[in-house]
C-alpha positions as CSV (number, residue, x, y, z in Angstrom):
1,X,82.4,168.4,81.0
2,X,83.8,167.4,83.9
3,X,84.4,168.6,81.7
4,X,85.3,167.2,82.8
5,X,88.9,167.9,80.0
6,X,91.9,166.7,78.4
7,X,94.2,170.0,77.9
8,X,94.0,170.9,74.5
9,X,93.0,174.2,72.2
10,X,88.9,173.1,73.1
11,X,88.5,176.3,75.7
12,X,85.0,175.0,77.0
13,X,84.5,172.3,75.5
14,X,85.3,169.3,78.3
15,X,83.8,168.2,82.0
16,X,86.2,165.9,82.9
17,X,89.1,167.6,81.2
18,X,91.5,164.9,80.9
19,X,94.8,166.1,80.0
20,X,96.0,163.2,77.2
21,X,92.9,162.1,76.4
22,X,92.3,161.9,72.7
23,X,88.9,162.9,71.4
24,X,87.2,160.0,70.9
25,X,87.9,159.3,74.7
26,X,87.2,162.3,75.8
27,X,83.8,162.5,74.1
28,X,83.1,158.5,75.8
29,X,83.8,160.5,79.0
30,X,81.6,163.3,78.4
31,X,79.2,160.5,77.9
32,X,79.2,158.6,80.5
33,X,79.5,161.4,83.1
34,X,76.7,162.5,81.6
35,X,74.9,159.1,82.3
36,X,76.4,158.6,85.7
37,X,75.6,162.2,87.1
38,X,72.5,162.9,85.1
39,X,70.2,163.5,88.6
40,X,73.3,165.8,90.0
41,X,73.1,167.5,87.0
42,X,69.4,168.1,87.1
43,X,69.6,168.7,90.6
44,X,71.8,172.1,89.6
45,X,69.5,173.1,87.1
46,X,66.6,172.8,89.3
47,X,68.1,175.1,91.9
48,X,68.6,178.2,89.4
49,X,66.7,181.2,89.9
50,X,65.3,182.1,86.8
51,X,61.7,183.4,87.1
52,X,60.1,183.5,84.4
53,X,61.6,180.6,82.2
54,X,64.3,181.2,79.7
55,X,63.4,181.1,76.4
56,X,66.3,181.3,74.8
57,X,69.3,179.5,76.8
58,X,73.5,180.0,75.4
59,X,75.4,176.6,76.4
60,X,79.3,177.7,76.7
61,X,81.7,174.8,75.9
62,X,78.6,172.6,75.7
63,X,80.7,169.4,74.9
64,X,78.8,166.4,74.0
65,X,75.4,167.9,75.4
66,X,75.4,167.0,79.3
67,X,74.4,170.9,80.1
68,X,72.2,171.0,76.5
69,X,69.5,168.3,77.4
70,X,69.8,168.5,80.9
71,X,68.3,172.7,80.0
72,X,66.2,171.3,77.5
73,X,64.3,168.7,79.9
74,X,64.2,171.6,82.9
75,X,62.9,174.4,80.5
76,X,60.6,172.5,78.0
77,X,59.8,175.8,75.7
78,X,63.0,176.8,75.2
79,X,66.1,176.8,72.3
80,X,69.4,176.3,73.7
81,X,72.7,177.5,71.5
82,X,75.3,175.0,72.1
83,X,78.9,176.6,71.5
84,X,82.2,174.4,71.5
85,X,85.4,174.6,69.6
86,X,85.4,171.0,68.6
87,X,83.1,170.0,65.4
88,X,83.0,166.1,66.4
89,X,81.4,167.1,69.6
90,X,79.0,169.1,68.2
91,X,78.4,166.5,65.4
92,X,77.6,163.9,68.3
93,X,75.2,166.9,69.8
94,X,72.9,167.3,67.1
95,X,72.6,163.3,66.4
96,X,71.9,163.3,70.1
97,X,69.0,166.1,69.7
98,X,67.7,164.3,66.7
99,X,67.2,160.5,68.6
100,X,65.6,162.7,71.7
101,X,63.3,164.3,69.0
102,X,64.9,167.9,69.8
103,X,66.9,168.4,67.2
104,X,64.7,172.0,66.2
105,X,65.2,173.2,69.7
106,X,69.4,173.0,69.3
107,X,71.6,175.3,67.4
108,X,75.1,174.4,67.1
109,X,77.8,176.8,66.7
110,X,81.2,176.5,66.5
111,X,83.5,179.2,68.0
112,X,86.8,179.7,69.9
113,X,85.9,181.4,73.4
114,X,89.0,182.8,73.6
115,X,88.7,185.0,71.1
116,X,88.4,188.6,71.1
117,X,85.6,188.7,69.1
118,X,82.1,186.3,69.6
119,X,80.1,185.1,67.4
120,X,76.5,186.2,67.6
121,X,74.4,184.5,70.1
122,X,71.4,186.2,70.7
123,X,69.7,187.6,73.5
124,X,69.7,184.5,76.1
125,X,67.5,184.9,79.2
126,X,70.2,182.7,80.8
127,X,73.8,181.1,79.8
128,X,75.1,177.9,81.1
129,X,78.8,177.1,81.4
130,X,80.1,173.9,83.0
131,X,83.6,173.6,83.5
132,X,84.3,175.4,80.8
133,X,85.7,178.8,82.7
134,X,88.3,177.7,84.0
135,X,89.8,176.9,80.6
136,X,89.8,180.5,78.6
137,X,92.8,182.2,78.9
138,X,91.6,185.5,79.6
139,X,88.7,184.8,82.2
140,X,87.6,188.1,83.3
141,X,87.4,189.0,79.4
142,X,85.1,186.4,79.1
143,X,82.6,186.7,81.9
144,X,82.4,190.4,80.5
145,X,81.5,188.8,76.6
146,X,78.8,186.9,78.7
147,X,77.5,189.8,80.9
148,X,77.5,191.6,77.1
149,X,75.5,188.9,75.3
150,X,73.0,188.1,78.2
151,X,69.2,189.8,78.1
152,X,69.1,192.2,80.8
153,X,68.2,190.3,84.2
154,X,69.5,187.3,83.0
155,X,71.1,184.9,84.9
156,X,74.8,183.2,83.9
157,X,75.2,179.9,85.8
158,X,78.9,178.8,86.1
159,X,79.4,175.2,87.2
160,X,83.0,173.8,88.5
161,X,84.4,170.7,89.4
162,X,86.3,170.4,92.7
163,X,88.6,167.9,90.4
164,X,88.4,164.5,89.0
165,X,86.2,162.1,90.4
166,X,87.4,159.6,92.6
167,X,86.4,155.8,92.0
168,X,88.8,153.6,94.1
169,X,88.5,152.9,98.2
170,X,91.4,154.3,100.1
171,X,92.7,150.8,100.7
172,X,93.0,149.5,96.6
173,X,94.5,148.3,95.0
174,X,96.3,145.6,96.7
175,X,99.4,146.0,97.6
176,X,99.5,149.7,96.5
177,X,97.1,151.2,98.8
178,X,96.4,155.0,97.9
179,X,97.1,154.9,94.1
180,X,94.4,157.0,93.1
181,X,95.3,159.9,95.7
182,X,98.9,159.6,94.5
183,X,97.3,159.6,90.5
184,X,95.2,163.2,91.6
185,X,98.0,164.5,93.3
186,X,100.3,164.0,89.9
187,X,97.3,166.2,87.9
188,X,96.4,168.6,90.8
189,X,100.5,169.3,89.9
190,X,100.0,169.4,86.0
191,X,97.0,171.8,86.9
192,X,98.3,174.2,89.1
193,X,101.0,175.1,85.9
194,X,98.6,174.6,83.2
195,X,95.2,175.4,84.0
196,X,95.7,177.9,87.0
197,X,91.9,179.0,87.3
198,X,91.2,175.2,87.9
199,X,89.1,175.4,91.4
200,X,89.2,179.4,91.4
201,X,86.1,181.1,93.5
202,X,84.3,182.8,90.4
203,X,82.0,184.8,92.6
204,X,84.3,187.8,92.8
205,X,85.4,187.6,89.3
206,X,81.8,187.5,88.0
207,X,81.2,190.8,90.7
208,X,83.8,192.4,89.1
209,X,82.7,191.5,85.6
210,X,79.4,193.8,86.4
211,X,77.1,190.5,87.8
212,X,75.1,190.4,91.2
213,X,75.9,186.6,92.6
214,X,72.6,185.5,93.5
215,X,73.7,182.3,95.1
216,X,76.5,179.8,95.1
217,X,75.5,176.1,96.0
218,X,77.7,172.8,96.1
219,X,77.0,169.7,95.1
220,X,78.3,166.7,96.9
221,X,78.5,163.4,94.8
222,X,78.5,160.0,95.9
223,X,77.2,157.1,94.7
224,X,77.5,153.6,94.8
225,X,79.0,151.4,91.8
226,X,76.4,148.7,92.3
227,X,74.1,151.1,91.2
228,X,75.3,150.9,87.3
229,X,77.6,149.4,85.2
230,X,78.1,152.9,83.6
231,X,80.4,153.7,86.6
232,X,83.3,151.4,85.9
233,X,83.3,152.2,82.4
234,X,83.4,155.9,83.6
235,X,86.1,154.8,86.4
236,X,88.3,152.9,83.2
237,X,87.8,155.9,80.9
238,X,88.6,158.9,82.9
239,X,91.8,156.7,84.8
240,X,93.0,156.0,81.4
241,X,92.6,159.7,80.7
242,X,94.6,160.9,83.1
243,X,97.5,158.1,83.0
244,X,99.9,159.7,80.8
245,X,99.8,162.6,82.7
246,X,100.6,161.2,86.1
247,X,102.9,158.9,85.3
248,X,106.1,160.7,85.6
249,X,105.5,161.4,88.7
250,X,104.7,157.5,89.3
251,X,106.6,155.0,91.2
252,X,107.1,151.8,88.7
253,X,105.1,150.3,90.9
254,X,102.3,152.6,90.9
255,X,102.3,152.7,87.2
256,X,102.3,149.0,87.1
257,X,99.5,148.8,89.4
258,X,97.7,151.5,87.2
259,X,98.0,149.3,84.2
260,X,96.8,146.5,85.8
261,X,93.7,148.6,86.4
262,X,93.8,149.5,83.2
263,X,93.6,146.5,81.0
264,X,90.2,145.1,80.8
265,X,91.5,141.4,79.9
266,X,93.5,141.2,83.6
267,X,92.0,139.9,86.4
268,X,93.0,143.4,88.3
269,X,91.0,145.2,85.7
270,X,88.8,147.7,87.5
271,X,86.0,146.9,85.3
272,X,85.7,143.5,88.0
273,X,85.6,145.5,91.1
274,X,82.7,145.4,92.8
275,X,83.8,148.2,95.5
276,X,83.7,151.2,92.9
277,X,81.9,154.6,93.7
278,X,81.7,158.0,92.3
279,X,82.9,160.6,94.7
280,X,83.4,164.3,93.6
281,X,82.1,167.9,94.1
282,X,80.4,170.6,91.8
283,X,79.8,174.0,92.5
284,X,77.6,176.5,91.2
285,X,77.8,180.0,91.0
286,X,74.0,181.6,89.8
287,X,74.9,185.7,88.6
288,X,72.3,187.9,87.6
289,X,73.0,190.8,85.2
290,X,71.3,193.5,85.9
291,X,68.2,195.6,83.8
């Protein structure tokens, strides 16, 4: 998820993290970025060094399954153990793993990563968490809970987004040029009080959690609407998503220009755009533990 993540109680659980998103739109958004970045993804998983394959993989604040499948198609003998807070995720997870014809390769547990105690979760050879981190109130207690569960020499992968994506050219709409910097610039604000570990380097914390960072990549995203429908229904859901929280901070005429945007029966709607693209970044921290 990214994210990904509406801020609520789900530590982990979100890739876009919208902040009023309810769950049923939050999961859509899971979903789609999942469908919209699915080669990004793979592209991150490809990169990891793990050598030999994982057999057992732990997927922290899994979501709807982006990180799940995407570890499932790069390591094709191994179980992943997909953790979230939030059952109805987890519930779309395993129907997922059962049309893909994986559902005996998935194990779904439900658990609250900011709790002092973990449930059990095996001996991964490697544990996945995208944009999930930033999101547990006690970070550095949690990258040691990972460095604790991981088989020696195994590798934790932390992904981050470098914010929400960005859908909208510079000069839209008309007549209110810039909206969707103005829209960021509201949740960048909501962030830096709410989620402070939002765009944190984690290679120092996961040094000083006991890891070795073995590499750090980042991921540049951009791609052209035309490409896929999928990207205005990702651009609709995750604008919606964050609406509520930037609109305090919104002109009227922002917000009416927003809506406009917003409402897929108005001739503004962004679904009709035909100049939509998907611009964002994701970095990736790889850590080793040591034997």
């Amino acid at each position: 998820m990214a994210h990904t993540h509406q801020h609520t109680p789900h530590h982990g659980a979100h890739h876009a993290h919208q902040p009023s998103a309810d769950s049923g739109t939050q999961a859509e958004i899971l979903d789609l970025d999942a469908e919209v970045l699915a080669e990004h993804t793979a592209a991150i998983t490809a990169w990891l060094p793990v050598e030999p394959a994982p057999h057992e993989i732990v997927d922290l604040g899994c979501g709807t399954g982006t990180g799940t499948f995407a570890l499932l198609d790069r390591f094709p003998d191994a179980h992943v153990t997909a953790v979230d807070t939030s059952a109805e995720y987890l519930h779309r997870l395993r129907e997922k793993a059962r049309s893909k014809g994986v559902r005996e390769r998935v194990r779904t547990v439900q658990a609250d990563l900011d709790a002092a105690d973990w449930p059990a979760l095996g001996r991964p050879g490697l544990v996945w968490a995208s944009a999930s981190m930033h999101h547990m109130a006690d970070p550095g207690r949690a990258l040691r809970h990972v460095h604790d569960v991981l088989a020696p020499g195994g590798l934790f992968a932390v992904v981050e987004l470098a914010g929400f994506p960005r859908f909208l050219p510079g000069s839209a709409p008309e007549g209110r040029p810039g909206l969707e910097d103005r829209c960021h610039a509201a949740t960048d604000r909501f962030h830096t009080e709410h989620v402070p570990h939002r765009g944190a380097d984690w290679g120092p914390m996961l040094t000083a959690a006991g890891f070795t960072v073995e590499g750090e990549r980042t991921i540049t995203v951009d791609i052209e609407g035309s490409r896929t429908d999928a990207i205005g229904r990702y651009a609709l859901s995750v604008l919606r998503g964050i609406r509520d929280t930037a609109a305090p901070a919104l002109p009227h005429e922002d917000l009416t220009a927003l809506d406009q945007l917003l409402d897929t029966d108005s001739p503004h709607s962004i679904l009709r755009r035909t100049d939509l693209a998907v611009r964002t970044e994701r970095t990736v921290w790889a850590a080793r533990r040591g034997n």
